[in-house]
C-alpha atoms as an extended CHARMM CRD file, in Angstrom:
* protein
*
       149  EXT
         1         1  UNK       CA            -87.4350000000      -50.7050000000      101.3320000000  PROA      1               0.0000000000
         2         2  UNK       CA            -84.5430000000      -48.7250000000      101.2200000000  PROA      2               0.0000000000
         3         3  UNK       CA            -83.3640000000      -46.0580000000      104.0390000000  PROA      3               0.0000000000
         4         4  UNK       CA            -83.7400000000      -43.0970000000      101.6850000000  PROA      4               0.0000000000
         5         5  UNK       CA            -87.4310000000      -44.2780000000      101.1700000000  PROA      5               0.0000000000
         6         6  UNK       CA            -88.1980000000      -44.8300000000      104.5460000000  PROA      6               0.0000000000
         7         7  UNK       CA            -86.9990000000      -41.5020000000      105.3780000000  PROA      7               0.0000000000
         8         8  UNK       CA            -88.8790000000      -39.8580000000      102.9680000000  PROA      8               0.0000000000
         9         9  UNK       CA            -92.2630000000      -41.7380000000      104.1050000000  PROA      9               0.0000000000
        10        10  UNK       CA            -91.9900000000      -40.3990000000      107.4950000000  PROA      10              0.0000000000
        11        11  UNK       CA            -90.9780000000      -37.3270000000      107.3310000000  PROA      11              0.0000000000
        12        12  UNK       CA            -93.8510000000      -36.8270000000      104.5070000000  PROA      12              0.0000000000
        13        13  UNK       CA            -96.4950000000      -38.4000000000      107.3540000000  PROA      13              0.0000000000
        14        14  UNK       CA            -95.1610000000      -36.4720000000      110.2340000000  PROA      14              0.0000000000
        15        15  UNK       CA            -95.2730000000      -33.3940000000      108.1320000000  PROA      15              0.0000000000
        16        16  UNK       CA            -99.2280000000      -33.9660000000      107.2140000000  PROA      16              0.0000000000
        17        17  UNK       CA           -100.1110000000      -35.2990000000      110.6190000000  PROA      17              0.0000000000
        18        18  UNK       CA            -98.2470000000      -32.0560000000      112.5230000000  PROA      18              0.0000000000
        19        19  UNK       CA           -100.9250000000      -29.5160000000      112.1890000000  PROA      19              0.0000000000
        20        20  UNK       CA           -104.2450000000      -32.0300000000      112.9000000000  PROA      20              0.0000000000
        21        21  UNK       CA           -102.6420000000      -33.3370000000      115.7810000000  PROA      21              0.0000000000
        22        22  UNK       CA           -101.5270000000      -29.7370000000      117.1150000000  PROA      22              0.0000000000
        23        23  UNK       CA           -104.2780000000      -28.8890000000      117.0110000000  PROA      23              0.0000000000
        24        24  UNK       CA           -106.1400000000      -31.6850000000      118.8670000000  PROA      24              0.0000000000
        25        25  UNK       CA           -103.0610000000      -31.5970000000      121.0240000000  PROA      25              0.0000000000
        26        26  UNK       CA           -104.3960000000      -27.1990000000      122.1530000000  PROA      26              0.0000000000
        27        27  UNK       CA           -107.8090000000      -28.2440000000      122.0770000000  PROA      27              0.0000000000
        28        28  UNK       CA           -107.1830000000      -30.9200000000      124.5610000000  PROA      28              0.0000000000
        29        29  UNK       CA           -104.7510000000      -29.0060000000      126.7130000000  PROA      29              0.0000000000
        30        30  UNK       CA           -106.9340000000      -25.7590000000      126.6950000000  PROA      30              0.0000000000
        31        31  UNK       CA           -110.3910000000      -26.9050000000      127.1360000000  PROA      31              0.0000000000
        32        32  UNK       CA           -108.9820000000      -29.2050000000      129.8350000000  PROA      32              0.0000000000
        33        33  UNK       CA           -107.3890000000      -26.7230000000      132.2270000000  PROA      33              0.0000000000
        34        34  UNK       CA           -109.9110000000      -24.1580000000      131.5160000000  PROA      34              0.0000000000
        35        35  UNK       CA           -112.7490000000      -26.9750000000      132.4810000000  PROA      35              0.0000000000
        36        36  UNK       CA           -110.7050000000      -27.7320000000      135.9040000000  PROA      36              0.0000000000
        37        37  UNK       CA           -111.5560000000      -24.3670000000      136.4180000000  PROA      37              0.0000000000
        38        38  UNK       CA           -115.0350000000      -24.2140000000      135.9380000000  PROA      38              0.0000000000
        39        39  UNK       CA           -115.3500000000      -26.9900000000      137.9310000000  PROA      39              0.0000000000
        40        40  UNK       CA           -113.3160000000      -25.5900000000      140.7580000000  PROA      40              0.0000000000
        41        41  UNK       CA           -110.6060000000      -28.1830000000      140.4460000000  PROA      41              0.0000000000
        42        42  UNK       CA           -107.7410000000      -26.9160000000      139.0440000000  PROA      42              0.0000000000
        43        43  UNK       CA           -104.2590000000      -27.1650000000      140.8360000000  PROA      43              0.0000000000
        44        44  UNK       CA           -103.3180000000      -24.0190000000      139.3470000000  PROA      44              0.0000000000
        45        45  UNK       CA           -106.1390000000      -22.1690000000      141.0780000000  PROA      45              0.0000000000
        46        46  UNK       CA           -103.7700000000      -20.4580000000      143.7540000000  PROA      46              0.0000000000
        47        47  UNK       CA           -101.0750000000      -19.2480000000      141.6310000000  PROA      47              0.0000000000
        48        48  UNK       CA           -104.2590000000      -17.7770000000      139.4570000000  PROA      48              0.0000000000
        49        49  UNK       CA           -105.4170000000      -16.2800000000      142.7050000000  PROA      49              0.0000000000
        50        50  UNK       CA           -102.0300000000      -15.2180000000      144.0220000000  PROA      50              0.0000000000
        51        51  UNK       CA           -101.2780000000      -13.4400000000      140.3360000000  PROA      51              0.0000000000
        52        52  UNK       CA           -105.0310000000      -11.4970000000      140.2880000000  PROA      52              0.0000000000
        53        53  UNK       CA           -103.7840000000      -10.2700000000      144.2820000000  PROA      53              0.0000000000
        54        54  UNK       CA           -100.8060000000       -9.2490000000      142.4020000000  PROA      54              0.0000000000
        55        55  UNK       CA           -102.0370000000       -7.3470000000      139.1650000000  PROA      55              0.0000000000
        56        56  UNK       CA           -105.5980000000       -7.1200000000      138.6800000000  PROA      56              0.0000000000
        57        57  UNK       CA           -107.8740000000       -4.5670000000      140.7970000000  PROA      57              0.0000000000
        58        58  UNK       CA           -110.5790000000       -4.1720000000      138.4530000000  PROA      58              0.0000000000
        59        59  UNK       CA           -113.3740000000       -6.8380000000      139.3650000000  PROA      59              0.0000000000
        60        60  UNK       CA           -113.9560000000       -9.5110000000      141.3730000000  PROA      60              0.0000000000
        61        61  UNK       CA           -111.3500000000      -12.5200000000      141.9630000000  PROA      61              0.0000000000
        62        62  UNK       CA           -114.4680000000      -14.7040000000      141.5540000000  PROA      62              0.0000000000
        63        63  UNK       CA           -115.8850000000      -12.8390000000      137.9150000000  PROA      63              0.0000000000
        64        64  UNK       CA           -112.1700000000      -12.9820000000      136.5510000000  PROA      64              0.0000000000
        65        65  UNK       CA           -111.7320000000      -16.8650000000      137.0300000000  PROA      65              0.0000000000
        66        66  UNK       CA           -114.5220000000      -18.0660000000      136.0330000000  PROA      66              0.0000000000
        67        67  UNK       CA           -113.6950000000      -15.9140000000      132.4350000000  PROA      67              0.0000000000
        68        68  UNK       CA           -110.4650000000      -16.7760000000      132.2190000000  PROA      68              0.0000000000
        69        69  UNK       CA           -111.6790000000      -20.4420000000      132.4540000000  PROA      69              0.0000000000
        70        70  UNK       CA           -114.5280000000      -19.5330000000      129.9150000000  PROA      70              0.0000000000
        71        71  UNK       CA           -111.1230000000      -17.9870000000      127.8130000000  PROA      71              0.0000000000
        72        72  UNK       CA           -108.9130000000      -20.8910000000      128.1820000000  PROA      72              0.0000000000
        73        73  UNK       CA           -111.9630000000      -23.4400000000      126.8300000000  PROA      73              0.0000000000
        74        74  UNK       CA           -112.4140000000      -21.0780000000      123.8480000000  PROA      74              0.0000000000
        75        75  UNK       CA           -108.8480000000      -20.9220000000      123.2530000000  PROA      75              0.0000000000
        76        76  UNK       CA           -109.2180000000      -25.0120000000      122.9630000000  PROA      76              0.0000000000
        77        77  UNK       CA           -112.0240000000      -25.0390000000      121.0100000000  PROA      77              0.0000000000
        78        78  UNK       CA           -111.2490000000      -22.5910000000      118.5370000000  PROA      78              0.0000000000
        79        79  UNK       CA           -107.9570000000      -24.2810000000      117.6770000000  PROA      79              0.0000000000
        80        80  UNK       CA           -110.7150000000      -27.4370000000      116.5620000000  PROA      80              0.0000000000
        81        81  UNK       CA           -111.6770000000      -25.0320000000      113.7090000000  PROA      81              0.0000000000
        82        82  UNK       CA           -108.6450000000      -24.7090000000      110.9220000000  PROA      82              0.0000000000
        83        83  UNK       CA           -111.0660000000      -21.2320000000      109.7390000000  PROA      83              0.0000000000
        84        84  UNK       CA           -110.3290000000      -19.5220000000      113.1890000000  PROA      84              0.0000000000
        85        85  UNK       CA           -106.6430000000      -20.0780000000      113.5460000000  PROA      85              0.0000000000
        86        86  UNK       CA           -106.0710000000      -16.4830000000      111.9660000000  PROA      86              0.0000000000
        87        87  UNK       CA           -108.2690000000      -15.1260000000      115.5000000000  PROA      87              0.0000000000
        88        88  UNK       CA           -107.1660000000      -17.7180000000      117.9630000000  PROA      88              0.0000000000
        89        89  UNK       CA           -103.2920000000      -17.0410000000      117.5800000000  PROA      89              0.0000000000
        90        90  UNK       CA           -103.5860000000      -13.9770000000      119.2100000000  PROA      90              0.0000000000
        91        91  UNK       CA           -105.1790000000      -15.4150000000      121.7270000000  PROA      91              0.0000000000
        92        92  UNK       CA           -103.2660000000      -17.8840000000      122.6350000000  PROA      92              0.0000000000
        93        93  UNK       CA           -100.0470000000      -15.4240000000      122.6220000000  PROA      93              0.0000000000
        94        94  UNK       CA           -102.2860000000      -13.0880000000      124.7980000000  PROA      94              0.0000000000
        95        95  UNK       CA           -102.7840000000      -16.1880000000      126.9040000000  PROA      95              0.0000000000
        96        96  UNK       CA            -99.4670000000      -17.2330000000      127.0890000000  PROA      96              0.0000000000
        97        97  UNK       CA            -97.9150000000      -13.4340000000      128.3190000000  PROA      97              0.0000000000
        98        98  UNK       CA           -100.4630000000      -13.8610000000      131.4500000000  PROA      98              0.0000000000
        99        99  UNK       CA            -99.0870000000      -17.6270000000      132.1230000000  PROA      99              0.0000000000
       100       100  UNK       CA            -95.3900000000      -16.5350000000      132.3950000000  PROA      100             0.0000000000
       101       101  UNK       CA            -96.5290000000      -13.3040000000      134.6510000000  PROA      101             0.0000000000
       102       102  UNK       CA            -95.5750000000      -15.6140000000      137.6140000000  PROA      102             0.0000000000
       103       103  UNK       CA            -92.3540000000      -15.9200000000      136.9640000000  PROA      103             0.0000000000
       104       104  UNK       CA            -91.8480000000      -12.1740000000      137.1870000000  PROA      104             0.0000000000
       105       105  UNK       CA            -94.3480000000      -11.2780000000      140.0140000000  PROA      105             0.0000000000
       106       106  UNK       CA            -94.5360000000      -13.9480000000      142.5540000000  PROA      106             0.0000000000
       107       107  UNK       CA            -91.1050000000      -14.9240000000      142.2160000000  PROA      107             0.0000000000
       108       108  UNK       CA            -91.1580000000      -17.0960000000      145.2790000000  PROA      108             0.0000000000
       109       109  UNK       CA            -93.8480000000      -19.3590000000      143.6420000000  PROA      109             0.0000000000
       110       110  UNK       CA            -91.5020000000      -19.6690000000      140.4990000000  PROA      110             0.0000000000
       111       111  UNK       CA            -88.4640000000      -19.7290000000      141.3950000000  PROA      111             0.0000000000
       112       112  UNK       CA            -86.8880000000      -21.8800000000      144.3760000000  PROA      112             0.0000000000
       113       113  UNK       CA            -82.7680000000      -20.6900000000      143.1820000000  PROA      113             0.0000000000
       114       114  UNK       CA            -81.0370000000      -19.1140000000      140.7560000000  PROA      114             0.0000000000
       115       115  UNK       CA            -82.2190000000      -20.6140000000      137.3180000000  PROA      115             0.0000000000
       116       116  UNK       CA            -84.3200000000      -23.4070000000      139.5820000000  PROA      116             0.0000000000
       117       117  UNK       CA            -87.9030000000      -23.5750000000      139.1860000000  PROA      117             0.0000000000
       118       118  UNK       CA            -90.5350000000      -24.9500000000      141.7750000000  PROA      118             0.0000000000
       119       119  UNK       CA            -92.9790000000      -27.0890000000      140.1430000000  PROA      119             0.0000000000
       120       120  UNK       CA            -95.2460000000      -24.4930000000      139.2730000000  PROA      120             0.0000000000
       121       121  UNK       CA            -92.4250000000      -22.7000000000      137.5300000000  PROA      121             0.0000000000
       122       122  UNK       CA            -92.0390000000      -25.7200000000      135.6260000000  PROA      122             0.0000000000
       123       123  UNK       CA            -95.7110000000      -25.8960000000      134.9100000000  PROA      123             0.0000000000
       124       124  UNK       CA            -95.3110000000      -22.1730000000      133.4590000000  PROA      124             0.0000000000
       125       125  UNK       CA            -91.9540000000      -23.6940000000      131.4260000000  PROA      125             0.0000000000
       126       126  UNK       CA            -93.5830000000      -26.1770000000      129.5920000000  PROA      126             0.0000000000
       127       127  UNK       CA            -95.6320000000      -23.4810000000      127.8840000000  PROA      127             0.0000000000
       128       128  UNK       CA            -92.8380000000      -22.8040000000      125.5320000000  PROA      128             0.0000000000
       129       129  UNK       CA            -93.6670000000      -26.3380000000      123.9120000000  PROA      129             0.0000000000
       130       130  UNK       CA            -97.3180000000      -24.7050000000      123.7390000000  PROA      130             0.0000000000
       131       131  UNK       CA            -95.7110000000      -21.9190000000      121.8530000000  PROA      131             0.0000000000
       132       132  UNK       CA            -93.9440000000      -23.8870000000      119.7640000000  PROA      132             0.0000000000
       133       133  UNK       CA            -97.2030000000      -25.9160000000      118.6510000000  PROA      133             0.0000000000
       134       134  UNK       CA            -98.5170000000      -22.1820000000      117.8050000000  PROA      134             0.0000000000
       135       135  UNK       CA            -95.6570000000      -20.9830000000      115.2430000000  PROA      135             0.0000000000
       136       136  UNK       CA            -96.0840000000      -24.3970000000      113.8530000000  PROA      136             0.0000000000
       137       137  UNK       CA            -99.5380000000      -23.8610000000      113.2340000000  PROA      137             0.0000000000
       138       138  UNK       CA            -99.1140000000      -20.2840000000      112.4920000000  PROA      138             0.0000000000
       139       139  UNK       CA            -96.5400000000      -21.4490000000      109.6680000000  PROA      139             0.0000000000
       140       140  UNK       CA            -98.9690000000      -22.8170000000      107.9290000000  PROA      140             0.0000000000
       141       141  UNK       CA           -101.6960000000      -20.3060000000      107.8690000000  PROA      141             0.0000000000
       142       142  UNK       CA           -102.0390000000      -18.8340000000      103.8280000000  PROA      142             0.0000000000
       143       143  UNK       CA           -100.6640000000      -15.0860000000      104.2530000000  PROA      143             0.0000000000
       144       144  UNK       CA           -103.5760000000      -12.4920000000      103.3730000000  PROA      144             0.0000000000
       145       145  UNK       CA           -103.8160000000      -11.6040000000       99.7100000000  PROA      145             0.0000000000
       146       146  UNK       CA           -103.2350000000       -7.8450000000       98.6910000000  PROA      146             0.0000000000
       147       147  UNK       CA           -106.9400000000       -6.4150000000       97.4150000000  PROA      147             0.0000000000
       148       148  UNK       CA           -106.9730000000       -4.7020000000       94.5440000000  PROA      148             0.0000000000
       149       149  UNK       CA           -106.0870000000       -1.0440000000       94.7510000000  PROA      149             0.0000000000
């Protein structure tokens, strides 16, 4: 088999395997770290707590966890379904503006320097690749079709 050929083989697999294993790759991450949460054991619970002290004055600490935990495992679930990726996008954007809030209002838990981030910071980082995943998906959603006037 020729270079060419090879080339075109696995490019032409990676292309049909991108959105399946996005997808399993958001359900996985999502229904994970929103399941640590239910069950009280996520690492990330502070920084959570530390942002709601630092934004939200609406309800109870306690009532807004245990939602956005509820959220996060919807998030992953929905992503399962190819029908619902129109609804979960939007979502997972609205998700994704809360996760970098850190950076911006507890600076000290972000940021240890100038452009140096703590390992929480880096935790809030890596949601870019997350991101990513989600205009890849997004890519390949069929536009609307104009109705009939």
């Amino acid at each position: 088999m020729n270079t060419i050929r090879l080339d075109h083989r696995i490019i032409h697999f990676l292309r049909r395997a991108f959105i399946p294993v996005g997808r399993f790759s958001l359900f996985v991450v999502y229904t994970w770290f929103g399941a640590l949460k239910i069950l009280g054991l996520s690492p990330a619970s502070s920084l959570v707590h530390d942002l709601f002290n630092a934004t939200i004055h609406f309800m109870p600490f306690s009532t807004f966890y245990i939602l956005f935990a509820w959220f996060e495992v919807l998030i992953g679930i929905m992503f399962l379904f190819p029908r619902l990726t129109r609804y979960v996008l939007p979502l997972l954007f609205i998700h994704m503006i809360t996760t970098f809030l850190p950076l911006i209002f507890l600076p000290q838990e972000a940021w240890s320097g100038f452009m140096v981030l703590t390992l929480p910071g880096q935790y809030i980082i890596k949601n870019l690749v997350i991101i990513a995943v989600g205009i890849g998906i997004a890519a390949q959603v069929h536009p609307l079709e104009k109705r009939a006037s």
